[in-house]
N, C-alpha and C positions, 0 to 999 in steps of 0.2 A: 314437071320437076317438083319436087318435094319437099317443102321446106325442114330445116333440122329440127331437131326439139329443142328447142330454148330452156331448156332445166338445169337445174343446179349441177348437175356433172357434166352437163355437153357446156358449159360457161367453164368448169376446172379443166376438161380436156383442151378447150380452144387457149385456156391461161398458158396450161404446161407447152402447147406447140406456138404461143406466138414468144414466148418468153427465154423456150432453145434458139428461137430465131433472132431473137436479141442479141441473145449472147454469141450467138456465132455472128454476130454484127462485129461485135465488143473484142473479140478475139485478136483481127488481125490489127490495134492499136494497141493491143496488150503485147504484144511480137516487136512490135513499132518500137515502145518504151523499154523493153527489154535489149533492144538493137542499139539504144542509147546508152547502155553500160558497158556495150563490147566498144563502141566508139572512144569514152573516155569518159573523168570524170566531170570533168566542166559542161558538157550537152547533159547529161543525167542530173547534175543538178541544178543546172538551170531547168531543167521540166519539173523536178520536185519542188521548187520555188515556187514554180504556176502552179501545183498543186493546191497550195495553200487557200487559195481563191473560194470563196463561199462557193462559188456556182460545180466548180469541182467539187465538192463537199456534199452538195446537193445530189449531183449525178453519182458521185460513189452509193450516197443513197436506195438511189435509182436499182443501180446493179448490185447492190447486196439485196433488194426486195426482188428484182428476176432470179439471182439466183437461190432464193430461200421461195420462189415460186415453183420452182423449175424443179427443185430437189424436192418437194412435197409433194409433186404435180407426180414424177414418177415414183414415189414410195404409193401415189394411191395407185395408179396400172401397176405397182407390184401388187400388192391387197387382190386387187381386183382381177387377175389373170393367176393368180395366184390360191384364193379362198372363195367361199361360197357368197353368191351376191346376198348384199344384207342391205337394210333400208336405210341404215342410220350410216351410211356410205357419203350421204346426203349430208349429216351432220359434219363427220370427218372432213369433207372438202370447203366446207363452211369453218370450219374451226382452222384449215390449213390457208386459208386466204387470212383469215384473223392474225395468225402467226406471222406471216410472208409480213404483214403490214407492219405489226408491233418488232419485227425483225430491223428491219428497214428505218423505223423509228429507231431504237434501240442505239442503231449503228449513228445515228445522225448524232444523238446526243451526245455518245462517247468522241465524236471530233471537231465538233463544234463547241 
């Protein structure tokens, strides 16, 4: 057996596919919370209270950098199934992980 190539795009490929795998984690608690506003408004707001909690705050973190991975992860497989292979493909995935991060930042500071 053969091991994969450890480079910079087989590292963005395995981002974008562990990072859909999140999110479809992430999903059926997002249905969850949703299921709490057809019940009434006293259970919805008692969850948005728990909301408040740093460590919540930290995990929305979390999931705005999967999803600003995940949406970068596939504009590069569009690029690349898309246009002529180019070197600096390398650079773009390196700059698309810089973004995911400072996204992810970004979003911290504005609710913290």
């Amino acid at each position: 057996m053969t091991k994969p190539h450890r480079k910079p795009l087989w590292y963005a490929a395995m981002a974008h596919r562990l990072s859909g795998l999140a999110l479809s984690a992430f999903l059926p608690l997002h249905f969850l919370v949703l299921g709490l506003a057809i019940e009434g408004e006293a259970e919805l707001d008692g969850f948005l209270k728990w909301t408040d909690s740093p460590l919540v705050k930290f995990a929305e973190m979390g999931l705005v950098f999967l999803l600003t991975v995940h949406l970068l992860g596939g504009l590069r497989l569009l690029v690349l199934e898309n246009f002529a292979w180019r070197d600096s493909q390398k650079t773009i995935a390196t700059f698309a992980a810089g973004a995911s991060v400072l996204a992810a930042f970004a979003f911290l500071f504005q609710v913290v």
